[in-house]
C-alpha positions as CSV (number, residue, x, y, z in Angstrom):
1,X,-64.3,19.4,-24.6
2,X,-63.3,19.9,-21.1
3,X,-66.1,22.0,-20.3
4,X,-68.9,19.1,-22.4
5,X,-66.7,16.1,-20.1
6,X,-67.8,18.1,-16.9
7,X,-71.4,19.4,-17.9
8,X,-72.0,15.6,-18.6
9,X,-70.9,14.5,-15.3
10,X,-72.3,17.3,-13.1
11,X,-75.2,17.1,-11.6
12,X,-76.9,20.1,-10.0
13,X,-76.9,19.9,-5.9
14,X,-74.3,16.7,-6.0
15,X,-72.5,17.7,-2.7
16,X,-75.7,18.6,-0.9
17,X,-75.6,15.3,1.1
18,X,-71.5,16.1,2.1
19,X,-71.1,17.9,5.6
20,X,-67.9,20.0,4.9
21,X,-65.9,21.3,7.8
22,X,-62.1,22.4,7.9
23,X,-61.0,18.9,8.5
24,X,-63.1,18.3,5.5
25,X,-61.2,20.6,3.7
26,X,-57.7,19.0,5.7
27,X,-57.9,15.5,4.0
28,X,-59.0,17.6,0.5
29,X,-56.1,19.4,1.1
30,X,-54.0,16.0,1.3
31,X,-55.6,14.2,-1.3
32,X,-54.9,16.9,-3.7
33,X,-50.9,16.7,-2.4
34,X,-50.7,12.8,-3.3
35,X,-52.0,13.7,-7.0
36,X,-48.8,15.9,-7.2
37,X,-46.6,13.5,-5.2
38,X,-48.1,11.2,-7.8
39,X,-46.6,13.4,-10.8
40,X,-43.8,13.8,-9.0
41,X,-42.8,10.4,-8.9
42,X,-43.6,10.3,-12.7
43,X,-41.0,13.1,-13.1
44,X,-38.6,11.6,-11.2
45,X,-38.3,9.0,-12.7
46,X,-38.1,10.4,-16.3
47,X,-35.0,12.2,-15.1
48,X,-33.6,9.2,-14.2
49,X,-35.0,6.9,-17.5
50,X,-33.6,9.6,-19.4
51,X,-29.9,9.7,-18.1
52,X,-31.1,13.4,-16.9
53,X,-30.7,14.7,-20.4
54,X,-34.6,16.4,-20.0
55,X,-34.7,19.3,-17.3
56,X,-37.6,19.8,-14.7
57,X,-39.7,21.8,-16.9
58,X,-39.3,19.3,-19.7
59,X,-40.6,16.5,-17.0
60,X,-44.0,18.3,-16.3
61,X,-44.6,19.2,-19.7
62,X,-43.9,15.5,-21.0
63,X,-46.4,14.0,-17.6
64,X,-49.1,16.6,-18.7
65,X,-49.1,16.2,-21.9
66,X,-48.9,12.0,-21.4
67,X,-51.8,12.1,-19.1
68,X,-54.0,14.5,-21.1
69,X,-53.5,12.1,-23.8
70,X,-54.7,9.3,-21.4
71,X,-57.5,11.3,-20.1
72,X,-59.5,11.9,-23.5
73,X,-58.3,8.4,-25.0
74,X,-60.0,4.7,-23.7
75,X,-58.1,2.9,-20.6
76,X,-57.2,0.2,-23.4
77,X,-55.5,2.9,-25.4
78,X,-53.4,5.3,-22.9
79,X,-51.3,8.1,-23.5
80,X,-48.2,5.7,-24.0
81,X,-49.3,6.3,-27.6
82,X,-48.4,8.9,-28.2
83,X,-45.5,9.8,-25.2
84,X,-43.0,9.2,-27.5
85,X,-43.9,12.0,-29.9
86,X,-44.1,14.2,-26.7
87,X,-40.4,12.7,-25.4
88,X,-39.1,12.9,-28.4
89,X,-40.0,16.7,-29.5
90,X,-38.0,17.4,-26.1
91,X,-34.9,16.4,-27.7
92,X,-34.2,12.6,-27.4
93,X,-34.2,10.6,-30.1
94,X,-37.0,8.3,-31.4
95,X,-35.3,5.1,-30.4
96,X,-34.2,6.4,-26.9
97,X,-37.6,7.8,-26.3
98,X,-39.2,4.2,-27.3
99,X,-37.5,3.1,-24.9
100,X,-37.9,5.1,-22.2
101,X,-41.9,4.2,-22.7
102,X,-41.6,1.1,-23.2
103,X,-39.2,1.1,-19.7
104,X,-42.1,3.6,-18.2
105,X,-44.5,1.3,-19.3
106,X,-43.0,-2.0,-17.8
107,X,-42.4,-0.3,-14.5
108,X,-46.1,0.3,-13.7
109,X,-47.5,-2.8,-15.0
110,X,-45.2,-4.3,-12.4
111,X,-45.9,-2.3,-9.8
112,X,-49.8,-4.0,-10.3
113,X,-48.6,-7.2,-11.2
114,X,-46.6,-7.6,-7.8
115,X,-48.3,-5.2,-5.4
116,X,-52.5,-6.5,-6.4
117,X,-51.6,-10.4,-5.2
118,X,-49.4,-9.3,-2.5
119,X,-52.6,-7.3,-1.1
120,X,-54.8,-9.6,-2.0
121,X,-53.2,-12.2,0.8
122,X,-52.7,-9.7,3.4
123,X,-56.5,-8.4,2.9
124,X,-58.0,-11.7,2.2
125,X,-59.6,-11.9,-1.2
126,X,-63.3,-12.4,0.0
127,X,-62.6,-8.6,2.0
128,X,-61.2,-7.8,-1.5
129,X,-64.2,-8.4,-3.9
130,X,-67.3,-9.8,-1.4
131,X,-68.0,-6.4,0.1
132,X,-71.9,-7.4,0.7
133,X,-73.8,-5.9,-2.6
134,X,-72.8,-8.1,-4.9
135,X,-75.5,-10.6,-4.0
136,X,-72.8,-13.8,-4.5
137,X,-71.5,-15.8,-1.5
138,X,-68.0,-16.9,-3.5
139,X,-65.2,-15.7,-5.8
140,X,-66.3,-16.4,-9.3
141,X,-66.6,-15.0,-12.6
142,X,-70.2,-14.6,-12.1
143,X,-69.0,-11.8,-9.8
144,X,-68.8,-9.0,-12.2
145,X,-66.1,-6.9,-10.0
146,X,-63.8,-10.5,-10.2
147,X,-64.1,-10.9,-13.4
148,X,-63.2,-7.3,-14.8
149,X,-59.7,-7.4,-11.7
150,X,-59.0,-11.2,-13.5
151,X,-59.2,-9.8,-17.3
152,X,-57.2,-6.3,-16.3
153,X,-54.8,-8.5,-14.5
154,X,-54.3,-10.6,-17.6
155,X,-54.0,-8.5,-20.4
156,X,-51.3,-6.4,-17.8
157,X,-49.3,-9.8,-17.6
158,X,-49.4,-10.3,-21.1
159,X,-48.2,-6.7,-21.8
160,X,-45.3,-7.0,-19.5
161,X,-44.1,-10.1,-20.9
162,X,-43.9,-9.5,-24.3
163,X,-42.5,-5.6,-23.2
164,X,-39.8,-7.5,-21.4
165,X,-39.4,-10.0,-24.0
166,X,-38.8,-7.0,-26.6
167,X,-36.9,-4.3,-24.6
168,X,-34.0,-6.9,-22.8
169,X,-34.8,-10.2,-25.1
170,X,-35.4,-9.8,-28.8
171,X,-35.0,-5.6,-29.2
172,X,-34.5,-6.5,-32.8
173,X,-37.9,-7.7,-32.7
174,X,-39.1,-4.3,-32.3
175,X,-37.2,-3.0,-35.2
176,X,-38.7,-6.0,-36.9
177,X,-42.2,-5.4,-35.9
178,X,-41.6,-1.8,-36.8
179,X,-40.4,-2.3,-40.2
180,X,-43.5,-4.7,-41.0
181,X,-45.9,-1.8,-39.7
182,X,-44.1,0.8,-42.0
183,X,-44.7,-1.0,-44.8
184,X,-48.2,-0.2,-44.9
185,X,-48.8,2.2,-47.9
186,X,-49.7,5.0,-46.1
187,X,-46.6,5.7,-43.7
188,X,-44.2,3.6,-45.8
189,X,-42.6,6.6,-46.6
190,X,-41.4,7.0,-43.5
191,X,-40.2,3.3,-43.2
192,X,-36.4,4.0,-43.4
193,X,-36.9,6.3,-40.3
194,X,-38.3,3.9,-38.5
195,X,-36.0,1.7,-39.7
196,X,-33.8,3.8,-38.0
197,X,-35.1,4.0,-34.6
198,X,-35.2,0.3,-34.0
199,X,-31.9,0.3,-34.3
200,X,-31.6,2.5,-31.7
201,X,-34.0,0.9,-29.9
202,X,-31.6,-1.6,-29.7
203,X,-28.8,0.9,-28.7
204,X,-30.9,2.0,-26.2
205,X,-32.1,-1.6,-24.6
206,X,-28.2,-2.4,-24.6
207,X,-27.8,0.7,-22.3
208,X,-30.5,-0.4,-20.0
209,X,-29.8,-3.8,-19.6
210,X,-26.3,-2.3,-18.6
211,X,-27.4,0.0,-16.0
212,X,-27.0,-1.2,-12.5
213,X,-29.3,-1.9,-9.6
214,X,-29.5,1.3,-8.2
215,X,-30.9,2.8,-11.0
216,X,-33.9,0.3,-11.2
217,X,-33.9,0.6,-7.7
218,X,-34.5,4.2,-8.3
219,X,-36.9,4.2,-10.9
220,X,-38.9,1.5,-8.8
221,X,-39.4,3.9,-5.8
222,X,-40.2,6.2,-8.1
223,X,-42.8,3.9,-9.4
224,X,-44.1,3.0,-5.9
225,X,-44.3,6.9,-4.7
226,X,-46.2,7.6,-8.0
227,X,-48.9,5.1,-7.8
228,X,-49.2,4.7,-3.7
229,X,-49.7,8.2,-3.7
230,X,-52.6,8.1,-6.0
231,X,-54.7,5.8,-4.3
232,X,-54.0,7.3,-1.0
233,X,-56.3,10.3,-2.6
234,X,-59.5,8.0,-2.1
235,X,-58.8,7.2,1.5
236,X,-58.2,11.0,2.1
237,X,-61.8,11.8,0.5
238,X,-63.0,9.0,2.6
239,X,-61.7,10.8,5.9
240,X,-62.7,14.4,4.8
241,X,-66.2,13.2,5.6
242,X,-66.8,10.1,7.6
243,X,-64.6,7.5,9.7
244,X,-62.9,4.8,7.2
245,X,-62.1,1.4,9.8
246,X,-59.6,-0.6,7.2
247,X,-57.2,2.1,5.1
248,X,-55.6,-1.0,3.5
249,X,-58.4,-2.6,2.3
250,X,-59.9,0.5,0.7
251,X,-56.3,1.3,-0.8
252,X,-56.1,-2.1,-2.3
253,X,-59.6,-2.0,-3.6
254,X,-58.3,1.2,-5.5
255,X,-55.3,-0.4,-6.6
256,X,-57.8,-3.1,-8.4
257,X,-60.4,-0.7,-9.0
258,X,-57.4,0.6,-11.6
259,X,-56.9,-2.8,-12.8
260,X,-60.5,-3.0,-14.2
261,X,-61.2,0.2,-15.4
262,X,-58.3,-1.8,-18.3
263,X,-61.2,-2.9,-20.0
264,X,-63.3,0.4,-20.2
265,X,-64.0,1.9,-23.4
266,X,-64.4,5.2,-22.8
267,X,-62.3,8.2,-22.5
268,X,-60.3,8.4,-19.4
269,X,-62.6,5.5,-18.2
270,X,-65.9,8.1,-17.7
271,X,-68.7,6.3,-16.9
272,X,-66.8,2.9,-16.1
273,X,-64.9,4.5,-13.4
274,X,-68.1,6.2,-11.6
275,X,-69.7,2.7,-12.1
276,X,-67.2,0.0,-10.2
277,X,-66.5,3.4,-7.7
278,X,-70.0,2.9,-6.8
279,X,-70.5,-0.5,-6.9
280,X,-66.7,-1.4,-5.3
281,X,-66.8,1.4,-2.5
282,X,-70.6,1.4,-1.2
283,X,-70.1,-0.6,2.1
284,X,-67.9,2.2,3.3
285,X,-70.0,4.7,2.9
286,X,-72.3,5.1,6.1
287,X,-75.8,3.9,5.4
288,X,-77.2,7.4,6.7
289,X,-80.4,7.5,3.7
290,X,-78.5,9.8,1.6
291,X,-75.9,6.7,0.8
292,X,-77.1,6.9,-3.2
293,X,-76.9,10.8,-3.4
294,X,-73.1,10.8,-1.4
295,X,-71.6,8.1,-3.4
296,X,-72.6,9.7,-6.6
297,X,-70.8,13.0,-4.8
298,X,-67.3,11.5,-3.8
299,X,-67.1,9.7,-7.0
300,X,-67.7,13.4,-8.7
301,X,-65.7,14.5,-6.7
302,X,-63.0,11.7,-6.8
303,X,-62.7,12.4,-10.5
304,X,-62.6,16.7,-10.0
305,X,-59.1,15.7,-8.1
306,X,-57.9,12.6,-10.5
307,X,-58.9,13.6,-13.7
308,X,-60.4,17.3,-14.5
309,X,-57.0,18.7,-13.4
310,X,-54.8,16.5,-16.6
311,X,-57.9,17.2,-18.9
312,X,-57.5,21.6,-18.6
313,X,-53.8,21.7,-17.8
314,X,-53.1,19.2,-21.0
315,X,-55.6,21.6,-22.9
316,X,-53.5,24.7,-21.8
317,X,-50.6,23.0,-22.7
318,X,-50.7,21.3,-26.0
319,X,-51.8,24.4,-28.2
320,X,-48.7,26.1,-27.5
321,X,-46.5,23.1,-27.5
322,X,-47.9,22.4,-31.0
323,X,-46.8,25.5,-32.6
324,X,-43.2,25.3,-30.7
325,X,-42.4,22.0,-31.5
326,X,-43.8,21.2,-34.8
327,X,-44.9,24.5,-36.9
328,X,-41.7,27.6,-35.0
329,X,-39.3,24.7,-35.3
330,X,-40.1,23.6,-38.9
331,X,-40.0,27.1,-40.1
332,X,-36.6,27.8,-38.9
333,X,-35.3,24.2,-40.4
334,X,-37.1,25.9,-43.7
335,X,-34.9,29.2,-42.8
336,X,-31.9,27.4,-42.2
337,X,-32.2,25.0,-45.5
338,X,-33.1,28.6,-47.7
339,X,-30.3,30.4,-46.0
């Protein structure tokens, strides 16, 4: 799959219009180090979600796994699907785990939710969207690039609030919700087990809404390193080949570049995210005649650093984890029930 993912984006001679020199390879260098200060701050923060009950190596696997999941699944869709299987198989409990998504979960939709306006008024919204090829003269929905930032940012809001609403409000009505899902006559068998973890899903929300300041103040830095550093890794592509004038407005035209690949349909946002990369990023690329044939190159080559690397480690990954977790570990259970 990896190797089809690739094969369809390639395309033969891509970097031919790049000059590479060692500073070239410099600022490659550095944009690869803010992916894994990005992952970093992912597992930081699951050490502290989690009370530090999963170890280092339990952290990486759980962030691999999560955005492997992510990567082969639509934006709409996201490997917070299925992170609590992968949390949970590392030895939390169901309801905990929940939890510890849904807490994941709440953390970066805030980090959008409060970082994209703040930019937007130190950047000036007309910098932000009006970048010259969009052939409009003001912010409207008739400007496609608006309009996908203004539905993202919606359905993010709506997702936090009814998150927060759930996790520190009404965690019963999680358990509820659950409980009406379960009875569907294909995994009602499993409804008392899920009747189960909502109740500690509400154990669990009790203990967060407990914890103190510095441990949200913690697991917001963590947040902040995490996502800051990965859209730093566009500006350090940007530099690896040509002078980039405003770093700010090119981070915050990530930031919502992020926001509307929300709405994509595909896997991992292929095809979406090349598309709005193009279209969003074109005025800072330097107008040289080869502009079409080196946009199509750093966006190639944006994705080799932001995406290829989850799609083969997660592949590496999950076969073995498979057998650990689900068939090695149900054949001792078997061993220990026979013995």
């Amino acid at each position: 799959m990896v190797g089809y993912l690739f094969y369809k984006e390639y395309k033969p001679g891509v970097f031919k219009s790049l000059s590479i020199s060692y500073l070239s390879l410099l600022f490659l260098f550095l944009a690869i180090l803010c992916m894994l200060g990005r992952d970093i701050g992912y597992m930081i923060r699951l050490k502290f979600l989690s009370d530090n009950k999963l170890t280092w190596p339990q952290t990486f696997r759980i962030i691999m796994l999560w955005e492997f999941t992510s990567a082969i699944t639509p934006s709409t869709v996201g490997g917070t699907s299925l992170a609590v299987i992968y949390i949970t198989k590392e030895g939390i409990s169901v309801g905990r785990s929940t939890s510890i998504v849904l807490a994941t979960s709440l953390l970066d939709e805030l980090y959008f939710l409060i970082m994209f306006p703040l930019l937007m008024i130190i950047v000036n919204p007309k910098n932000l969207f009006m970048n010259g090829h969009n052939g409009t003269n003001v912010i409207s929905f008739s400007n496609e690039l608006f309009m996908f930032a203004i539905i993202g940012y919606s359905l993010k809001f709506v997702y936090v609030l009814l998150v927060s609403y759930g996790l520190f409000l009404k965690p019963r009505g999680i358990k509820w919700l659950l409980l009406k899902i379960f009875k569907l006559p294909i995994i009602r068998r499993w409804r008392v087990a899920a009747g189960k973890a909502g109740d500690e899903i509400i154990i669990s929300s009790a203990e967060l809404k407990n914890k103190n300041i510095l441990f949200w103040l913690k697991s917001v830095i963590a947040t902040f390193l995490s996502w800051s550093s990965r859209y730093l890794v566009i500006n350090f592509i940007f530099l690896a080949f040509f002078y980039v004038s405003d770093h700010l407005l090119l981070f915050t035209r990530q930031l919502a570049m992020w926001i509307m690949m929300l709405v994509s349909p595909t896997p991992g946002g292929t095809g979406f995210a090349e598309y709005v990369f193009s279209k969003y990023l074109l005025d800072y690329i330097p107008n040289d005649g080869k502009i079409s044939a080196t946009i199509i190159a750093l966006a190639f080559l944006w994705r080799v650093i932001t995406y290829y690397p989850y799609l083969i480690i997660g592949s590496l990954i999950l076969p073995t984890w498979i057998r650990k977790k689900f068939i090695i570990e149900r054949r001792q259970k078997i061993n220990e029930q026979t013995s």
